[in-house]
N, C-alpha and C positions, 0 to 999 in steps of 0.2 A: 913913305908912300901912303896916300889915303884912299881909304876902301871905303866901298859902300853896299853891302850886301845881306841879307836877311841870315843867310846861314851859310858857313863855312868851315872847311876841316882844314887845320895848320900844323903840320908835324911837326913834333918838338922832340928832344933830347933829352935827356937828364944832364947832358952841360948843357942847358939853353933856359934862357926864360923868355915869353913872349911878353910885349908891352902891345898893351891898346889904349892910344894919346888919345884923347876927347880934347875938348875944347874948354870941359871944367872941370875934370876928373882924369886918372889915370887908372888902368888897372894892369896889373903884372900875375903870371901864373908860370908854374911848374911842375912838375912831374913830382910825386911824392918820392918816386927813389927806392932804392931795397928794401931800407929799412921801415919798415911800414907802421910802425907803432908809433903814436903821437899820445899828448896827455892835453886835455881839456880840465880847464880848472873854473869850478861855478865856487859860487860864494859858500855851496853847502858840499860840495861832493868834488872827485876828482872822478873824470870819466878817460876810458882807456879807448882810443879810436884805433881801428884796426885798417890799415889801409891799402891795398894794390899799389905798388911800383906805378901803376900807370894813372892811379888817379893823381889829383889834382889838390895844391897849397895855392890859394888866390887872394891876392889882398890887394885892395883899392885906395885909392886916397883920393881927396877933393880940390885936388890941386895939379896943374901941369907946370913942371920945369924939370930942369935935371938933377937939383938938390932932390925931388921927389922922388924919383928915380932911382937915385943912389939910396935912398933911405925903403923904396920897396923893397930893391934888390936884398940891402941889408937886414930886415925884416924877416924874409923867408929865406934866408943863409941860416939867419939864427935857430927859424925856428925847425927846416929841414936838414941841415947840418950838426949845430951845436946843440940840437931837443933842446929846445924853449919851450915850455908849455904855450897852448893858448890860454887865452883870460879870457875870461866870458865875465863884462860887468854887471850887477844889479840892475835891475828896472830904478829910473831916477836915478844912477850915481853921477854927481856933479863934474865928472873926468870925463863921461862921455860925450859932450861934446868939443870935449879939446883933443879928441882921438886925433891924429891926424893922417894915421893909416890903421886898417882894421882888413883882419884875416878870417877866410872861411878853408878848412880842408875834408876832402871827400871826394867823392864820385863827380857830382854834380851839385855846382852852385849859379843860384840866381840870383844877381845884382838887383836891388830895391832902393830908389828913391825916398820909400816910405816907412822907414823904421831907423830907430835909435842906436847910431855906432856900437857896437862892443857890446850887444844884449843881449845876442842869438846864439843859446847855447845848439839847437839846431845848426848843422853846417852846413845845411841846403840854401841858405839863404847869407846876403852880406849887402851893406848899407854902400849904397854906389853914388855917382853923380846922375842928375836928372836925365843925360844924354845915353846912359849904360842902362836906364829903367828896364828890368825885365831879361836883359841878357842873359843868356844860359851858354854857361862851359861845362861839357862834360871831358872826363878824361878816358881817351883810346889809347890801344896798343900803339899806335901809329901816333899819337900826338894830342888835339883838342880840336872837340870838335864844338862849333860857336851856332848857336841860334839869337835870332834879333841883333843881328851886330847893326851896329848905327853906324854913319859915317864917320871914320877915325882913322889913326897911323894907326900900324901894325909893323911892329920891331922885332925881329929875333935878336937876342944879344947872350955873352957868355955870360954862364951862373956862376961865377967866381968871384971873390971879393981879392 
């Protein structure tokens, strides 16, 4: 279904993730879940993220099909599931633009058109497509709640691999 609305609240699960299809970009999110502790890894430090059950693991990619899809889903399995660390790459590392999906987790994050995949050790912030510029998801008791939504699908599907 395609929506088109500046702000909206979509109740989610902890089995759900939501998909929002664009037309050049996808982004997928989930509930952070019990276990709230995540590990950020910067090229000098490991930083220990402390997280609410109800916030929010969000990762974007620049691309719509279903391969992309299965590999966001996969992505944040890994890393809310099986603790993956995140990576936080350098300024300039030559990887960062073959990211082909890149993860922000937290309270609230804002999708940017204007910054360098895989930089932002900050989690307020993650590299979007030009259609998601400026979107904000925050994480509710109840589910997420969207400001700036652009016209796009919007999927609920199971978080299970």
């Amino acid at each position: 279904m395609k929506e088109s609305n500046s702000s909206k609240d979509i109740s989610l699960k902890d089995s759900e993730m939501l998909l929002l299809r664009g037309t050049a970009g996808t982004v997928a999110i989930v509930k952070a879940g019990p276990r709230g502790q995540f590990f950020l890894e910067t090229e000098n430090e490991e930083i220990v993220l402390g997280l609410e059950s109800h916030d929010l693991i969000v990762a974007s990619a620049l691309s719509v099909d279903e391969k992309t899809e299965k590999g966001l889903k996969c992505v944040l399995f890994m890393i809310r599931e099986i603790r993956s660390p995140l990576i936080v790459l350098p300024k300039n590392h030559p990887a960062s633009p073959r990211l082909p999906i890149v993860v922000s987790a937290g309270q609230k994050t804002v999708l940017s058109c204007n910054i360098t995949p895989g930089t932002h050790p900050n989690q307020d912030v993650l590299c979007g497509s030009n259609e998601f510029d400026s979107l904000e998801v925050t994480g509710t008791l109840e589910g997420v709640h969207i400001e700036n939504l652009p016209e796009c699908g919007i999927l609920k599907v199971n978080f299970d691999i």
